[in-house]
C-alpha positions in Angstrom: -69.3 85.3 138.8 -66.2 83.8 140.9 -63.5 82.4 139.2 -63.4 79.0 138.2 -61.2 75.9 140.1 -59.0 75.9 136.6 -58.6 79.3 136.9 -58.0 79.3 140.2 -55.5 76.8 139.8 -54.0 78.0 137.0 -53.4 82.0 138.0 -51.4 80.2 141.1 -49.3 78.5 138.7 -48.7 81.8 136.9 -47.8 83.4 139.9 -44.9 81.1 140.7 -44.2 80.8 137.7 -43.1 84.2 138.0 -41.6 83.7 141.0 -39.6 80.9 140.3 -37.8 83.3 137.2 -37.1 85.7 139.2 -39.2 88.5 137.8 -39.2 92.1 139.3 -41.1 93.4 142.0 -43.0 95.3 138.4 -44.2 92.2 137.0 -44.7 90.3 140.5 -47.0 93.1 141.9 -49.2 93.1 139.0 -50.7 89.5 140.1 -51.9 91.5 143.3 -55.3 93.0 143.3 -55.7 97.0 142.9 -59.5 97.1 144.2 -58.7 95.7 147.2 -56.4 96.1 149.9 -53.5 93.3 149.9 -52.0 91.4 152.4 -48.7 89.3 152.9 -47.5 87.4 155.1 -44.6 85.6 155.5 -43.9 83.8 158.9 -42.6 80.4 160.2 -45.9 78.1 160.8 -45.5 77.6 164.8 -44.7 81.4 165.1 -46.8 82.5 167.9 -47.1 86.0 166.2 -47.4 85.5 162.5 -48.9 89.0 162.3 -45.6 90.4 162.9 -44.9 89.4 159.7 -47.3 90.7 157.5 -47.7 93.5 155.6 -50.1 95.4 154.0 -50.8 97.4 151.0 -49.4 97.3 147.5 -46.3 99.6 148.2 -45.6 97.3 150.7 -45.9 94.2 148.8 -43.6 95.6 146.6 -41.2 96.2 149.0 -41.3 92.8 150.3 -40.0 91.5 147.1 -37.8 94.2 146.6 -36.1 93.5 150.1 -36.0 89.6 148.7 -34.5 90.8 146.0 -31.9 92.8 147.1 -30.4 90.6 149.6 -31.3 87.1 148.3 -30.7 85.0 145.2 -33.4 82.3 144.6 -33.5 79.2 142.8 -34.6 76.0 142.5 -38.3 77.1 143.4 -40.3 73.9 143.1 -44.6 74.2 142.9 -44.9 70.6 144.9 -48.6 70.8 145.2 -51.8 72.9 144.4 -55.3 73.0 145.5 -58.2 75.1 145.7 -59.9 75.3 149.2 -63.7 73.8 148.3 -66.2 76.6 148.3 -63.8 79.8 148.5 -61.7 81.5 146.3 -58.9 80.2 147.9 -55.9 78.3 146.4 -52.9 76.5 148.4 -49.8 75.4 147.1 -47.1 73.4 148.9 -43.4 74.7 147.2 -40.1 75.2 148.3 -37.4 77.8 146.9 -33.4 77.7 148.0 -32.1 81.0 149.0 -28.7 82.4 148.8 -27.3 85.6 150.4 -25.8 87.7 148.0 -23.1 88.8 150.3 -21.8 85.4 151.8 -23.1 83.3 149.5 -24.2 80.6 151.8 -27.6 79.3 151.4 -30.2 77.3 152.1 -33.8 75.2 151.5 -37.1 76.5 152.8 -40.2 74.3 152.3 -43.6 76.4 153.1 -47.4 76.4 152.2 -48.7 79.3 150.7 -52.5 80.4 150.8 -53.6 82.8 148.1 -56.8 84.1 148.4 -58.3 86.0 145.1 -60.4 88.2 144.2 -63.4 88.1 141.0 -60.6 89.1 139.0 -58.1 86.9 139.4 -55.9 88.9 141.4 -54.5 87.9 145.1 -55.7 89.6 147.7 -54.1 88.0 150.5 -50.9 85.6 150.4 -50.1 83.5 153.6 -46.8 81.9 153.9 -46.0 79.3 156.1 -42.3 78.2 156.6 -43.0 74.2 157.4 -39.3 73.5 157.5 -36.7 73.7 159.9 -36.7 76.2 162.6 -34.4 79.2 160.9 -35.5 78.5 157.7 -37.6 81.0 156.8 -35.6 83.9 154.6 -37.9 86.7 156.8 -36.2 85.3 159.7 -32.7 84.6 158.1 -29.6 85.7 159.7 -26.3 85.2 157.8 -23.8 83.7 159.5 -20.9 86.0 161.7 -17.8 85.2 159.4 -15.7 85.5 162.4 -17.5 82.9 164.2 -17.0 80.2 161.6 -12.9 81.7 161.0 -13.2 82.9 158.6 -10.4 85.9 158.1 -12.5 89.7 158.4 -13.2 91.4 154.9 -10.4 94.3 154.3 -11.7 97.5 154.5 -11.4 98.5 150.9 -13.4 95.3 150.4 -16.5 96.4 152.9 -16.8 99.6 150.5 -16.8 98.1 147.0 -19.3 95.4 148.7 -21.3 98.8 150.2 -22.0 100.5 146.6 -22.7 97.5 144.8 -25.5 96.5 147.3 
């Protein structure tokens, strides 16, 4: 029997819920489905070539959050809407999440719409994310800024290493 719209609804909130704390790769993986091949996504909504930003398999959904992770601090991740998609398994949700490099610390705000499709088990199978704000705001496309270019003074070279072993 397919799931429920509560359940639906609610396994979605879960989910961010657990994103929004910032819980490992461990604990975020295990919303994913193991009986059927996983996808993610995670691409600017007019990019032409979304699939060039997906990924596939739960090794490398684990790495996806693993590479957010390690170079990003997130906070203020804010569930603004959720629905389930009438007759499908399907649930979107509306959020946004700041993001802060690690190394600069500069940050910023990106808004999206995520689809997460489940399976009978209430387990994603696919998770589409769509970066609806401002062009360069989605952290798969994020470039921190060049230091020198905003004059800032170069890091010493005794700094570069320290900053090399802790990340």
């Amino acid at each position: 029997m397919p799931p429920s719209h509560q359940q639906l609804l609610f396994a979605a909130e879960i989910l961010f819920l657990d994103i929004a704390s910032d819980a490992s790769s461990n604990i975020l993986v295990r919303h994913f489905s193991s009986t059927e091949e996983v996808v993610l996504q995670h691409a600017p909504a007019l990019c032409p070539h979304p699939h060039t930003s997906r990924v596939i398999g739960m090794n490398a959904v684990r790495s996806y959050f693993d590479l957010l992770a390690t170079h990003w601090l997130r906070s203020e991740t804010k569930l603004h809407s959720r629905r389930v998609v009438e007759g499908t398994s399907k649930v979107t949700v509306t959020a946004s999440v700041k993001w802060t490099w690690r190394l600069s610390g500069r940050s910023w705000r990106e808004d999206f719409l995520c689809t997460l499709e489940y399976d009978d088990n209430l387990k994603v199978v696919q998770m589409i994310i769509e970066t609806n704000s401002p062009q360069g705001t989605c952290v798969m496309r994020a470039i921190d800024a060049d230091p020198l270019a905003s004059g800032e003074l170069p890091m010493s070279p005794a700094r570069r290493i320290r900053l090399r072993i802790i990340y």
